[in-house]
LUMSE-921795 format. One record per atom (N, C-alpha, C): residue in three letters; y, x, z. Coordinates in steps of 0.2 Angstrom, whole numbers, padded with zeros to 4 digits, always signed. Each point is the difference from the previous one (the first is absolute). Layout:
residues N
ALAYXZ ...
//
This chain:
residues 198
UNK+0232+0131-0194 UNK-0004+0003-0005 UNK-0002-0005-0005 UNK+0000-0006+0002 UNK-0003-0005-0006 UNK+0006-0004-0004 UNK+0007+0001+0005 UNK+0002-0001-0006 UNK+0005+0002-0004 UNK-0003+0008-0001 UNK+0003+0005-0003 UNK-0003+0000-0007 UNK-0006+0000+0001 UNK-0004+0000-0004 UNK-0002-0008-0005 UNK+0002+0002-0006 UNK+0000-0006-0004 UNK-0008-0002+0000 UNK-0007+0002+0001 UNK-0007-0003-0003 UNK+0000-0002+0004 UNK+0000-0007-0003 UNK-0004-0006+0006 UNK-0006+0003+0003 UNK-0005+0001-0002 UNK-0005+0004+0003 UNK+0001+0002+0008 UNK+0004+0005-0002 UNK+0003+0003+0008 UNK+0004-0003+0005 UNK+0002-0007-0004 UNK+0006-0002+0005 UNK-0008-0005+0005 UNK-0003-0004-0005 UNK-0006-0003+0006 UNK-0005+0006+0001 UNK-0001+0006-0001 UNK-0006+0004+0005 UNK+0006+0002+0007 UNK+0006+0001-0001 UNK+0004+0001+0005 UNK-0001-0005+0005 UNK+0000-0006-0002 UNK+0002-0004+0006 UNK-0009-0003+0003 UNK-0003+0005-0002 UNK-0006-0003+0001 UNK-0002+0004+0009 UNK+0001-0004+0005 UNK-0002+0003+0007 UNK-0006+0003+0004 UNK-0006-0005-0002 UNK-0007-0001+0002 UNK-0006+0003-0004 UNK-0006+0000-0002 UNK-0004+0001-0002 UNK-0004-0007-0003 UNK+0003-0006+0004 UNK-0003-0005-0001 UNK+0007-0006-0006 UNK+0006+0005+0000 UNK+0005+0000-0003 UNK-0001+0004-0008 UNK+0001-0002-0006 UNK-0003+0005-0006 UNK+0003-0001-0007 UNK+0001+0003-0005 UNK+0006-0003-0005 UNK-0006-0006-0003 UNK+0002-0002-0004 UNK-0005-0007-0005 UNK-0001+0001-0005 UNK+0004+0006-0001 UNK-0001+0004-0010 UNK-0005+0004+0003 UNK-0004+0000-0002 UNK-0004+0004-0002 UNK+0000+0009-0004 UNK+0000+0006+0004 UNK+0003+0004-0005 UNK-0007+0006+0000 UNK+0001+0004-0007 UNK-0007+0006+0002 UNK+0002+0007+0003 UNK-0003+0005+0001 UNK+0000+0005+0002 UNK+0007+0002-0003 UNK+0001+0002-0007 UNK+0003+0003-0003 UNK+0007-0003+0000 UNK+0000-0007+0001 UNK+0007-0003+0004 UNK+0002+0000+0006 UNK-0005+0002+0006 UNK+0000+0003+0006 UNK+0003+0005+0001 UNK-0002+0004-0005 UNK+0004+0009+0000 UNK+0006-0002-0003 UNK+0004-0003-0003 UNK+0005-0001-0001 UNK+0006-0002+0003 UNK-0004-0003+0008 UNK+0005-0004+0003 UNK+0007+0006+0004 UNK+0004-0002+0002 UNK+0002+0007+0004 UNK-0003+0000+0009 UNK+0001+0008+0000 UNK-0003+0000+0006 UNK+0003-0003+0007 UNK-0003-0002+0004 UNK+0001-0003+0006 UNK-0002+0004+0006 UNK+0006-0001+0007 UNK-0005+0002+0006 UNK-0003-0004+0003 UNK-0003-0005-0002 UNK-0005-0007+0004 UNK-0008+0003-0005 UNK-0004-0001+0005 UNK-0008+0001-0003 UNK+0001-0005-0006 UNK-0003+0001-0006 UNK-0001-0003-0006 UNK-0006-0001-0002 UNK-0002-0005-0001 UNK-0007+0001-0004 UNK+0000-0006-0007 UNK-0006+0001-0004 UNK-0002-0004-0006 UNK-0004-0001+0002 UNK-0003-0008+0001 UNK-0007-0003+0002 UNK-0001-0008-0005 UNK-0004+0004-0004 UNK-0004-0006-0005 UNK+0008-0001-0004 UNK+0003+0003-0001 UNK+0009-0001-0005 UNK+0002+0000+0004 UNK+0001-0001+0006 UNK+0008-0004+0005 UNK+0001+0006+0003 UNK+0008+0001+0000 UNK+0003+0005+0005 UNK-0001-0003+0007 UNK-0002+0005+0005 UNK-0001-0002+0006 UNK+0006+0005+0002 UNK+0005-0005+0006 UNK+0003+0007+0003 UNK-0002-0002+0008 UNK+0002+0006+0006 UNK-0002-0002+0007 UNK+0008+0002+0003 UNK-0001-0002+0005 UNK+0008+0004+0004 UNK-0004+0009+0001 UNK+0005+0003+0002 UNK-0003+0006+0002 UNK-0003+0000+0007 UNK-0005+0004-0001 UNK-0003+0000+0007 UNK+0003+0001+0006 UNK-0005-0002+0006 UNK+0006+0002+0007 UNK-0006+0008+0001 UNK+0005+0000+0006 UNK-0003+0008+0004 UNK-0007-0001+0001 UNK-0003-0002+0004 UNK-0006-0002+0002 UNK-0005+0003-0007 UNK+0002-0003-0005 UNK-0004+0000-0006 UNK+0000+0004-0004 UNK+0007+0005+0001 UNK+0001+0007-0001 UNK-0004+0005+0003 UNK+0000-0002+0007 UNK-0002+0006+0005 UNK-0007-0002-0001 UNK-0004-0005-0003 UNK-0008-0001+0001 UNK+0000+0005-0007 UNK+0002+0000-0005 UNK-0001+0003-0008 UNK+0002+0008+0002 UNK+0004+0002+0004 UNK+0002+0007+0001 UNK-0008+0004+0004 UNK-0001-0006+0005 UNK-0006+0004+0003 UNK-0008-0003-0003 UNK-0001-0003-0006 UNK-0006+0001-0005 UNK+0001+0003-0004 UNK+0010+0003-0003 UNK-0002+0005-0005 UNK-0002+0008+0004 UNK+0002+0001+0006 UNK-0001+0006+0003 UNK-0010+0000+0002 UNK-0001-0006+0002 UNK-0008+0003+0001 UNK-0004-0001-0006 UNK+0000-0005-0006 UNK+0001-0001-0004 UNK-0001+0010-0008 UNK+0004+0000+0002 UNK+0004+0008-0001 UNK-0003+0005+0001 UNK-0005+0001+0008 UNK-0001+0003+0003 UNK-0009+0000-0002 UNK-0002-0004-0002 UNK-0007-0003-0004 UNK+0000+0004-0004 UNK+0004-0001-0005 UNK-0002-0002-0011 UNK+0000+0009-0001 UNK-0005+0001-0003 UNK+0002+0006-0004 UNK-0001-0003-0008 UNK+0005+0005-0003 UNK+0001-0002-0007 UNK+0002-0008+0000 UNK+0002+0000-0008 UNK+0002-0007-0003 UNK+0008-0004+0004 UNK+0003-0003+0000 UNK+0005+0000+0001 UNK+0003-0007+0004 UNK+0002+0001+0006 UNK+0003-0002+0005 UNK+0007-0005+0000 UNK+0001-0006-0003 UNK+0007-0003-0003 UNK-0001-0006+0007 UNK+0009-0001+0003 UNK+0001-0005+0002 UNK+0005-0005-0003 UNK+0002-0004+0002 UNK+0004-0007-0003 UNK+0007+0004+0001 UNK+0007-0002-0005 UNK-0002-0002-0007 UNK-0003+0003-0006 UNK-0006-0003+0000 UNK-0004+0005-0007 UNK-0003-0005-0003 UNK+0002-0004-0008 UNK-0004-0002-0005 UNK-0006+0000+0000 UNK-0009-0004+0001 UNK-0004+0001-0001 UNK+0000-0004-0005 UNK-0002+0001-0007 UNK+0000-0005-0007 UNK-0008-0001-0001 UNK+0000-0008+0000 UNK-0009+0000+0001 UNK-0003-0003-0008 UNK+0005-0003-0002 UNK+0000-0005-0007 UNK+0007-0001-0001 UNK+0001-0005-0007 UNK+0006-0001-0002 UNK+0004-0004+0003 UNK-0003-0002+0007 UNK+0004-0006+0003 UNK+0000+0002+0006 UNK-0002+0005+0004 UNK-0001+0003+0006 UNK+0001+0006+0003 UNK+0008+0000+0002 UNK+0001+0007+0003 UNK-0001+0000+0008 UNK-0003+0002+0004 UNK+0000+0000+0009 UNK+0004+0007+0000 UNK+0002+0000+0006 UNK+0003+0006+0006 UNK-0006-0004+0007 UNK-0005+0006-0001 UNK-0003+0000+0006 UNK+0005+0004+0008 UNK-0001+0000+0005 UNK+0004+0005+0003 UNK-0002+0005+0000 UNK-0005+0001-0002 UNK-0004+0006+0002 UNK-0006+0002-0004 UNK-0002+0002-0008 UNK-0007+0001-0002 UNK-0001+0007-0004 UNK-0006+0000+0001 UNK-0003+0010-0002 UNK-0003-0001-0005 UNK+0001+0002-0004 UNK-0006+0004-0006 UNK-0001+0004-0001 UNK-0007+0001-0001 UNK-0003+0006+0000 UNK-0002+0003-0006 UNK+0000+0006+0002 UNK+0000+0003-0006 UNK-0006+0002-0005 UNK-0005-0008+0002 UNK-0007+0001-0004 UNK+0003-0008-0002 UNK+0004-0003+0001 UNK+0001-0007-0002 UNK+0004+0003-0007 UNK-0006-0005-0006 UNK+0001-0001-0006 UNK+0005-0004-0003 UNK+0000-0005+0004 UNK+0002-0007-0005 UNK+0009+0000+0006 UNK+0002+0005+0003 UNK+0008-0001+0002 UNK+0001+0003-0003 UNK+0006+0002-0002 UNK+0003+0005-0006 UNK+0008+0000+0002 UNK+0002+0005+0002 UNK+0008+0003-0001 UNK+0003+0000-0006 UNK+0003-0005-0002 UNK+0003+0000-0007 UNK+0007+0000+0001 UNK+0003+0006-0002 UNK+0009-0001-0002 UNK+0002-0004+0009 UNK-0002+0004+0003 UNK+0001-0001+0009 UNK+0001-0005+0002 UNK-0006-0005-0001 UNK-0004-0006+0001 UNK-0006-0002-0001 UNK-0004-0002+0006 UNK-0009-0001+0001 UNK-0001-0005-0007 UNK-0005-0001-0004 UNK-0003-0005-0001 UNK-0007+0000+0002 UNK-0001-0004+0002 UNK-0008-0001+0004 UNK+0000-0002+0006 UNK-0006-0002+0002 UNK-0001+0000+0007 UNK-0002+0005+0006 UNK+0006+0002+0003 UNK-0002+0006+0006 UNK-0009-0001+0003 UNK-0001+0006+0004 UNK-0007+0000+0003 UNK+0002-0004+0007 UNK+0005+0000+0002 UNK+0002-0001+0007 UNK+0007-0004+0001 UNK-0002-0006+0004 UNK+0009-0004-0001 UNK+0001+0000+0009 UNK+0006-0001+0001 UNK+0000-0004+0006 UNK+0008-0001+0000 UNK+0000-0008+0002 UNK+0005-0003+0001 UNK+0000-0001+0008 UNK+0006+0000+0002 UNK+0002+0000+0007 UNK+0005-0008-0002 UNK-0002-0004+0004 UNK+0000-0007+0001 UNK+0007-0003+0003 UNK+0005-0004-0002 UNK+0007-0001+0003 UNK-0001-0009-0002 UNK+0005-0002+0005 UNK-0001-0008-0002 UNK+0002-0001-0008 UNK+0002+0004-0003 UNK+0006-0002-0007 UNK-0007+0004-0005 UNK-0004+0002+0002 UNK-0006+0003-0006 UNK-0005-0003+0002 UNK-0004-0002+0006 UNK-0005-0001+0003 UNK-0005-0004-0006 UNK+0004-0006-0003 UNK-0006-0005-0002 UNK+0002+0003-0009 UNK+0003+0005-0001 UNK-0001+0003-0007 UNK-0005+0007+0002 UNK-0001+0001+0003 UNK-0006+0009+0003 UNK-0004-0007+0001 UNK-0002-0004+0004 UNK-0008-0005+0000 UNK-0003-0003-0005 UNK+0006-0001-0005 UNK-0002-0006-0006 UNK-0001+0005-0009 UNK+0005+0000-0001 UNK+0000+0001-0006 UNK+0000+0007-0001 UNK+0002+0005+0004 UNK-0001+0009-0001 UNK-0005+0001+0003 UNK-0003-0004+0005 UNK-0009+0002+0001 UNK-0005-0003-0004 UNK+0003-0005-0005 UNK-0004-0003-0008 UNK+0001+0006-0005 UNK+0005+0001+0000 UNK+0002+0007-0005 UNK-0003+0008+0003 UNK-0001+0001+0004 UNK-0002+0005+0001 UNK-0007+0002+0001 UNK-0004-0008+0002 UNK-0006+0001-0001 UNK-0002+0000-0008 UNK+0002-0006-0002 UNK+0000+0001-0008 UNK-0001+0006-0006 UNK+0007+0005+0004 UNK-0001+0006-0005 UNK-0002+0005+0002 UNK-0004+0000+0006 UNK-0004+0006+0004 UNK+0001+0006+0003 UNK+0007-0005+0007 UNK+0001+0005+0005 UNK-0008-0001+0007 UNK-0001+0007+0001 UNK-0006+0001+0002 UNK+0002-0002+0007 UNK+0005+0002+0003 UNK+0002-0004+0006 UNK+0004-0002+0002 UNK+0001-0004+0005 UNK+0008-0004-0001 UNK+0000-0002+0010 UNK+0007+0001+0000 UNK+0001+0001+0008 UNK+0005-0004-0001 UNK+0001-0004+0006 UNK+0003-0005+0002 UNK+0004+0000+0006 UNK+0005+0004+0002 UNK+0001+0001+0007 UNK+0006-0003+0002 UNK-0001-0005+0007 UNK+0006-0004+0002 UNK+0002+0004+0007 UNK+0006+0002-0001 UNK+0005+0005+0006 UNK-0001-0006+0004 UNK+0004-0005+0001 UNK+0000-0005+0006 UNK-0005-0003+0003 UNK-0005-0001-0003 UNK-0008-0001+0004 UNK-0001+0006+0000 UNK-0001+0006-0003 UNK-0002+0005+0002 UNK-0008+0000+0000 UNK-0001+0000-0007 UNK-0010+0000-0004 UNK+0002+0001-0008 UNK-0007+0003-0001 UNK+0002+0002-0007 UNK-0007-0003-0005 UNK-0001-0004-0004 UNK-0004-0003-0004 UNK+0000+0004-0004 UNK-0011+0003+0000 UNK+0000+0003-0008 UNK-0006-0002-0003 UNK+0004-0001-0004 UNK-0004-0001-0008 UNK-0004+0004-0004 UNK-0005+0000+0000 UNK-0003+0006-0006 UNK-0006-0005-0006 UNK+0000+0005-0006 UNK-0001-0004-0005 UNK-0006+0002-0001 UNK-0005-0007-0001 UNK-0006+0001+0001 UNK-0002-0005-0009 UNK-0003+0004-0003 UNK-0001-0002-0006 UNK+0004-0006-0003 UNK+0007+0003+0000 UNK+0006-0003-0004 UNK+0002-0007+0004 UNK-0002+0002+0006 UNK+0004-0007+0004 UNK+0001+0005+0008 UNK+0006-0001+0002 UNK+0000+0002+0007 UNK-0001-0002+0006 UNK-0004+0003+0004 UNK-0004-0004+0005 UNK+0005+0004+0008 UNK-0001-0004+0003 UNK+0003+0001+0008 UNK-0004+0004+0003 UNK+0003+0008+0003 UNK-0002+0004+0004 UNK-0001-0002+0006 UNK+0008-0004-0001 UNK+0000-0002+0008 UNK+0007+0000+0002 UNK+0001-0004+0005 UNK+0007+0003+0002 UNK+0002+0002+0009 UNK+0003+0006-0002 UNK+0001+0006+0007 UNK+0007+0000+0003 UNK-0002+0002+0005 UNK+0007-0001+0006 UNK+0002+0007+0001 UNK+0005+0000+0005 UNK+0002+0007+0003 UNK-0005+0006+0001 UNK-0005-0005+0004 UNK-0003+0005+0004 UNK-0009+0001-0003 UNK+0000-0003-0006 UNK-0004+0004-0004 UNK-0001+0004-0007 UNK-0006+0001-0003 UNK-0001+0003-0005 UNK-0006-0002-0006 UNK+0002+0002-0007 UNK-0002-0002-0004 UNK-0003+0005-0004 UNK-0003-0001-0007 UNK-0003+0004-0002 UNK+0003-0001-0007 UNK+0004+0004-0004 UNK+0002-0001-0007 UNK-0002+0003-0004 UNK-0004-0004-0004 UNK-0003+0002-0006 UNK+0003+0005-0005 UNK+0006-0004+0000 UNK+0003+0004-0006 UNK+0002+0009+0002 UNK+0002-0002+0006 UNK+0005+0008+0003 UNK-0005+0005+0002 UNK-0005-0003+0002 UNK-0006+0003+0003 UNK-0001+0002+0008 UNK+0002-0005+0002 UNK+0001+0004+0006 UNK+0000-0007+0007 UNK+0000+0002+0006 UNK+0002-0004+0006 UNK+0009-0002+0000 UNK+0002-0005-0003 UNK+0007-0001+0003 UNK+0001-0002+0007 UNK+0002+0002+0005 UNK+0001-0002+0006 UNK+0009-0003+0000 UNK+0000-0008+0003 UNK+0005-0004+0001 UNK+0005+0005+0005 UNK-0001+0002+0005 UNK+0005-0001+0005 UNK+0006+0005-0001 UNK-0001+0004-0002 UNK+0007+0002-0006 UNK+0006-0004-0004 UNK-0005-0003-0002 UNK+0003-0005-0005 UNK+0005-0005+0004 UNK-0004-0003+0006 UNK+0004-0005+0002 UNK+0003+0001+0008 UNK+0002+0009-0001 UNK+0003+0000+0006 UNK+0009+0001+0000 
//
């Protein structure tokens, strides 16, 4: 693919493997939409293309069962998993795996079938090739632009970390195993684990 295509640009976001791997140019949103599309997750963080390998099963099968209970909560407002652009500023596009908006959230906006804003509700499901990009820099970005809660869930340990946002900084609910339950602010309700991780 990269060396079909004559933009340098493309040829180093292509060979880019990790998360921890990133182009050097710096580019904005507006040269992000332009790139062609890929089937490897992509993201824009702080200007640099990030890419990741594609997920394995495990990682699938955790996001297929937080979108069905998940799904199974939210009335109203709208339900997207990955790949789906969240555009947060000129430098910053995520693909959460999984985030809702609600339909009383003011500041997301569906524009030309792309979020801009910050969802009400994020959750990243954790793989060695994202992990320290979901802890570091998308959990800075997401508390910053005012996702109200942010879930953190690692298939292979098997516990889910959440985050809820307590005047403009995210504070630790706590973090839950199989064989418990939690209380989500945002959905409104008791989530119980043991669905999730069986």
């Amino acid at each position: 693919m990269g060396q079909r295509n004559k933009d340098s640009r493309w040829v180093m976001v292509d060979q880019v493997k990790s998360p921890e791997a990133a182009t050097t140019q710096r580019i904005t949103i507006a040269e992000y939409q332009m790139l062609p599309e890929t089937n490897l997750p992509m993201q824009l963080i702080d200007g640099e293309v990030i890419m990741a390998p594609s997920p394995e099963f495990p990682h699938q099968k955790t996001v297929t069962k937080l979108t069905l209970t998940v799904g199974g909560i939210v009335n109203g407002g709208e339900l997207c998993i990955a790949p789906m652009d969240v555009y947060l500023d000129e430098i910053n596009a995520v693909q959460p795996d999984l985030f809702w908006v609600s339909a009383e959230n003011d500041h997301c906006k569906l524009v030309e079938g792309y979020w801009y804003g910050a969802p009400d509700f994020v959750i990243e499901v954790l793989s060695p090739s994202t992990a320290r990009l979901d802890r570091s820099k998308k959990f800075k970005l997401y508390e910053k632009y005012g996702v109200c809660e942010y879930w953190m869930v690692d298939p292979a340990a098997q516990f889910i970390e959440v985050w809820q946002l307590v005047d403009q900084k995210f504070v630790q609910l706590g973090v839950f195993g199989p064989d418990e339950q939690f209380q989500s602010a945002v959905l409104g309700q008791v989530i119980e684990l043991k669905t999730i991780f069986s």
